[in-house]
C-alpha positions in Angstrom: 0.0 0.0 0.0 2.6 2.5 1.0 4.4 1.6 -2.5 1.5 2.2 -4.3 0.9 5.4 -2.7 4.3 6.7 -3.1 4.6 5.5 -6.9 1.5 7.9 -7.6 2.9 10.5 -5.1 6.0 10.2 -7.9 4.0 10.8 -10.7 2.2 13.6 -9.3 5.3 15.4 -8.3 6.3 15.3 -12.4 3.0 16.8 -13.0 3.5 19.4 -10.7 6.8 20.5 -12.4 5.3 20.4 -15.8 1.8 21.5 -15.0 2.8 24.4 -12.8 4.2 26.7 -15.0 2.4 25.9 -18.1 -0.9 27.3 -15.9 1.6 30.3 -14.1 2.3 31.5 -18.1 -1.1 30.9 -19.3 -2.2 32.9 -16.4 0.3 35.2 -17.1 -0.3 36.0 -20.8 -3.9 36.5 -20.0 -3.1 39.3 -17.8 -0.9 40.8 -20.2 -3.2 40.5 -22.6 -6.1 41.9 -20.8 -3.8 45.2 -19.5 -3.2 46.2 -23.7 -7.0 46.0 -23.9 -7.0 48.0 -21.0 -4.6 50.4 -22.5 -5.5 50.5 -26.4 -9.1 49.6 -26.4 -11.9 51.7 -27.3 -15.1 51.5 -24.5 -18.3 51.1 -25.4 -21.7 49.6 -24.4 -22.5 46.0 -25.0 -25.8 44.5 -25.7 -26.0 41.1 -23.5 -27.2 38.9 -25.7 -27.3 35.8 -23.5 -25.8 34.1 -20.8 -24.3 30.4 -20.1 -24.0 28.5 -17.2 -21.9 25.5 -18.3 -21.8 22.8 -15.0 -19.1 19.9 -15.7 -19.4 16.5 -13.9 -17.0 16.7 -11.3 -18.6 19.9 -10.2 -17.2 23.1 -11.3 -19.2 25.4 -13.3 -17.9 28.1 -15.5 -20.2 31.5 -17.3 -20.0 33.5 -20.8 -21.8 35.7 -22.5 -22.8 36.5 -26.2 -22.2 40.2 -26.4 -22.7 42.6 -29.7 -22.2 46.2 -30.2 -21.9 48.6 -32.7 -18.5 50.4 -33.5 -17.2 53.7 -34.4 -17.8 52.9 -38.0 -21.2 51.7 -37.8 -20.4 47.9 -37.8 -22.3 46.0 -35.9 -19.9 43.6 -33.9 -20.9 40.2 -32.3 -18.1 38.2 -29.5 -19.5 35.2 -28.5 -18.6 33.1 -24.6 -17.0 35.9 -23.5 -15.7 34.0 -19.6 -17.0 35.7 -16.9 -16.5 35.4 -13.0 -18.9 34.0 -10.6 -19.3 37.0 -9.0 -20.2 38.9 -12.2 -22.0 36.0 -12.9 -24.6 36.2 -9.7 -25.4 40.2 -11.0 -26.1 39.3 -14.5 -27.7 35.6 -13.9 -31.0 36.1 -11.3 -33.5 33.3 -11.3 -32.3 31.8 -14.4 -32.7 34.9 -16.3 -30.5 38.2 -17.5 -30.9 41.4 -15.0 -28.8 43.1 -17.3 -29.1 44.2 -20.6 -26.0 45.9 -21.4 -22.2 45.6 -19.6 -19.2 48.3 -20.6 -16.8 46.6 -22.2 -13.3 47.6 -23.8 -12.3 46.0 -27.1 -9.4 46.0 -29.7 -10.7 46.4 -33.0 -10.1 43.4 -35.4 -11.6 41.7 -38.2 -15.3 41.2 -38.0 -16.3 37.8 -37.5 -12.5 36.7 -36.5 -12.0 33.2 -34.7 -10.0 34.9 -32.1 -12.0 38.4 -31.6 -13.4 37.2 -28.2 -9.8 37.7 -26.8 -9.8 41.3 -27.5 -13.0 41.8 -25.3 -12.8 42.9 -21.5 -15.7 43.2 -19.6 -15.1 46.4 -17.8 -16.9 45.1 -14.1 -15.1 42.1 -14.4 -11.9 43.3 -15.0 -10.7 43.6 -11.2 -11.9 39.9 -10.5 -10.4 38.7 -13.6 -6.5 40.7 -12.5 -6.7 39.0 -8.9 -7.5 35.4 -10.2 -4.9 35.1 -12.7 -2.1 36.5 -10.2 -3.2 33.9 -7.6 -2.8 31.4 -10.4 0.5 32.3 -11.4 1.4 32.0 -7.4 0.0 28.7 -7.6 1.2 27.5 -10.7 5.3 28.5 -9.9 5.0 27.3 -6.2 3.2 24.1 -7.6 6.4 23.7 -10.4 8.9 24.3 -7.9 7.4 21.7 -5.8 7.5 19.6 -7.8 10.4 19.8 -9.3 12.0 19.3 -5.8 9.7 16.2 -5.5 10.6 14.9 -8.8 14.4 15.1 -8.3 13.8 13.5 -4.4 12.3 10.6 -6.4 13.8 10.3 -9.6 18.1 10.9 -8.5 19.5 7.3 -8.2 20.6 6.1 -4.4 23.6 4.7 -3.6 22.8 1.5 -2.8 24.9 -1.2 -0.5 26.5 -4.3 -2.1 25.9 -7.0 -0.1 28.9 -9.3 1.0 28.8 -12.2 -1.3 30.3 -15.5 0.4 33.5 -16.8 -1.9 
């Protein structure tokens, strides 16, 4: 039993080290990304077009909306499951139905209809929720790596071992 347990305590320890900072500079990119909105984006209204609650098995459950607006130029501009926190969630989201019709945003303008145009949306009330999650991950995810990196090398650097006396 206590093999068993440290052979998966081994393998967890080489996730740690790999996971970790994969999450710390996801995390990390986010933010990054999210302070050049901040910085180069153009504000504006946002229709709320709907809202999605998205529960997963082992609990868990994550919320986006469908926003559209309409630009400087007079395009009309759609971003669909934009991710929102829980807390943002619980003033949009009341009894199952949208107490909100419209959320500042800030947005970079790029192609209409791009694949990757929901990444240059930031919903302006989320923004401060948004900044303190992803540096909590990136403290997570480098003290998770460095963990386990430690753990990895404990388990994984050869031993010495003793030769036993072999009777001639």
């Amino acid at each position: 039993m206590v093999g068993w347990i440290l052979g998966k305590l081994k393998w967890l320890t080489v996730l740690c080290a790999v996971g970790g900072p994969i999450v710390a500079l996801a995390c990390w990119q986010d933010g990054n990304r999210r302070r050049d909105v901040m910085a180069m984006g153009i504000q504006t209204e946002a229709t709320v077009d709907s809202a999605t609650r998205v529960k997963r098995r082992r609990g868990g459950t994550s919320y986006k909306l469908d926003l559209s607006w309409t630009d400087g130029g007079g395009v009309r501009r759609k971003v669909e499951e934009v991710s929102i926190s829980h807390a943002l969630a619980a003033q949009v989201i009341v009894d199952n139905q949208l107490a909100v019709d419209r959320l500042p945003i800030k947005y970079i303008a790029g192609e209409a209809g791009s694949p990757k145009s929901d990444e240059n949306v930031v919903v302006l009330a989320d923004t401060a929720h948004q900044e303190q999650t992803d540096q909590e991950l990136i403290y997570v995810g480098s003290a998770a790596g460095v963990l386990g990196l430690i753990g990895a090398a404990l388990f994984f650097l050869p031993r010495r071992r003793r030769r036993e006396a072999v009777a001639a």
